[in-house]
C-alpha positions, 0 to 999 in steps of 0.5 A: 519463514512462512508466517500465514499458510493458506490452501483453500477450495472454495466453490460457487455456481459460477465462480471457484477460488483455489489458492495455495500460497504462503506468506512471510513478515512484512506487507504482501500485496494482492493484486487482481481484476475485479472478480477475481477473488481477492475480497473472497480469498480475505474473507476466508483468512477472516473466517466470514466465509468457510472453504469447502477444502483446505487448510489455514494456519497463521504463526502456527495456528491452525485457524481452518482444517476441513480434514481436522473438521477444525474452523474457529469462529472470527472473533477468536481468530484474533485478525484485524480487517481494514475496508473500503468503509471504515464501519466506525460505531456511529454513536460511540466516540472516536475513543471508544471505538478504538477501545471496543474489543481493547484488552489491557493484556494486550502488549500493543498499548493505546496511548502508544497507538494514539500517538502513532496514528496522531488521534489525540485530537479527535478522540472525543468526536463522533465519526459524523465529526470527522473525515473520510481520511480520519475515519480509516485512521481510527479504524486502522487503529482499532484493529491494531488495539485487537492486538492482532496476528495479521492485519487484512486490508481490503481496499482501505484507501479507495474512497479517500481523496490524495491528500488522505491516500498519502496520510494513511500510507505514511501511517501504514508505514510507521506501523509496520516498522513499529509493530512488525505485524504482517499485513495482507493489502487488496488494492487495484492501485498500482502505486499503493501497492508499489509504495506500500507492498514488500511482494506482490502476489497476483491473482485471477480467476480465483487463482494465485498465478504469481508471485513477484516485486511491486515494481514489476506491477508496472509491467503486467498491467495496462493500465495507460492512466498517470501512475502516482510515484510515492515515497515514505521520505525524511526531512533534511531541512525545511525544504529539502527531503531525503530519500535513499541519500537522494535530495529531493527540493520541495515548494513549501517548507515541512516540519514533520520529520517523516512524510509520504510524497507522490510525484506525477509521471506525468510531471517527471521528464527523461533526458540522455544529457542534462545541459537543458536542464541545470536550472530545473529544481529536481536533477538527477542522472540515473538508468533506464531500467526499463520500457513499458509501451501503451497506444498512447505514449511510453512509460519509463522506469529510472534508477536515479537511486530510487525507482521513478516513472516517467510518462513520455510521448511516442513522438519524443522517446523515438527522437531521443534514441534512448535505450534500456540500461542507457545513462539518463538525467530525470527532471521534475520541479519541486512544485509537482511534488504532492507532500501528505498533511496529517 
């Protein structure tokens, strides 16, 4: 069931949006070159630019009507809008910006956003207090105290250091299973949009040009950088995660119950047989689902039970004659796996 229709004309002297989409429940990507007109597209949703043509209607309100003359204001369009900048009030506290605009009708309670986003130690500080990772977190829990249709997300974690990346994925997660909210998430980042996304659609030239799973990302890319491999997982015992029933052995205990992981491609190695490999922390036999070859050397993709990347030399991925749907056994050490601290 389609929850946000969007048909939209939106000219400029040198540029045109003209999209025609709908989204369903859950966390849709939108995914596109610079210029292409995501942060456009986002704004016309939020009611900050007005199309020339269309329509807009989310659960069934028609929030843009160019035919109906119809075109609510952003304040009534009841939307929450996370960007690259968190705008926090810079003289109101952490508490009372997440209270700004809060009404106590509002089914979403505060202590329970508070407690979610794990904020209860900072609602006395102002945000020149607190980190950039912190400050997404508050306004993250802001437009959830809006009690909002839909969330947009414009390049929320693009200014954040890793650790902070992963914090704020894992707290996007817990939110949406909490809330059940749809999300709308802009990023250039592949392995954002891959761990946090349930479809993809892209974009270019103003245009919707397809809609497809977050995996496939990998392939309309060419993007040669190391890919970050995340996961929301759980925890077995202090040093063990699980993830899909799979065991994933850690470097350094944890206690929290549920985190967000990232493992370098870089640090993943792909072998036809594991005999090399016994002594190895992480070991496990999977597919090789698919081969994606840059100028520089060969990305992977392996079902081991969950989906992970693995980057490999030219030299080495012609000498061990690995094919696609081929067995293989991944590799990588306990120490390469980059655990999220809140």
């Amino acid at each position: 069931m389609s929850l946000i229709n969007i048909n939209i004309k939106k000219y400029y002297n040198n540029f045109g949006l003209t999209c025609d989409f709908s989204i369903s429940n859950g966390i849709t990507g939108i995914f596109g070159p610079s210029g292409s007109g995501k942060s456009t597209l986002l704004n016309a949703l939020a009611g900050f630019i007005k199309p020339d043509l269309g329509q807009i209607s989310i659960q069934s309100q028609s929030f843009f009507d160019s035919n109906k003359k119809i075109n609510i204001p952003p304040d009534k369009r009841n939307i929450g809008y996370v960007t690259q900048k968190a705008n926090l009030f810079p003289s109101m506290s952490v508490d009372e910006n997440i209270n700004y605009g809060y009404k106590k009708q509002n089914k979403i309670k505060l202590n329970r956003i508070i407690d979610i986003m794990n904020l209860n130690n900072l609602m006395e500080k102002l945000p020149g207090e607190i980190s950039g990772g912190q400050s997404q977190k508050v306004a993250i829990a802001r437009a959830l105290a809006s009690n909002p249709s839909v969330i947009l997300m414009d390049e929320p974690l693009s200014e954040l250091d890793l650790n902070s990346k992963l914090m704020i994925l894992d707290y996007l997660k817990k939110i949406h299973i909490e809330y059940k909210i749809p999300i709308i998430y802009v990023s250039h980042d592949i392995a954002e949009m891959i761990a946090i996304c349930d479809n993809v659609f892209l974009i270019n030239r103003g245009s919707i040009t397809k809609n497809i799973s977050p995996t496939e990302l990998i392939y309309e890319n060419s993007n040669e950088s190391d890919f970050q491999n995340i996961y929301s997982v759980v925890l077995d015992n202090e040093k063990n995660l699980k993830l899909n029933n799979q065991t994933i052995q850690i470097n350094e205990p944890v206690e929290n119950n549920h985190l967000t992981i990232m493992i370098p491609s870089s640090s993943v190695m792909v072998a036809n047989i594991e005999n090399n490999f016994l002594l190895s922390d992480n070991v496990f036999d999977g597919i090789l689902k698919n081969i994606v070859e840059f100028d520089s050397h060969i990305k992977l993709v392996c079902d081991v039970g969950f989906e992970i990347i693995a980057d490999i030399s030219k030299e080495y991925y012609q000498k061990s004659n690995m094919k696609l749907n081929d067995k293989i056994c991944v590799i990588f050490k306990s120490i390469s796996v980059v655990i999220s601290k809140s």
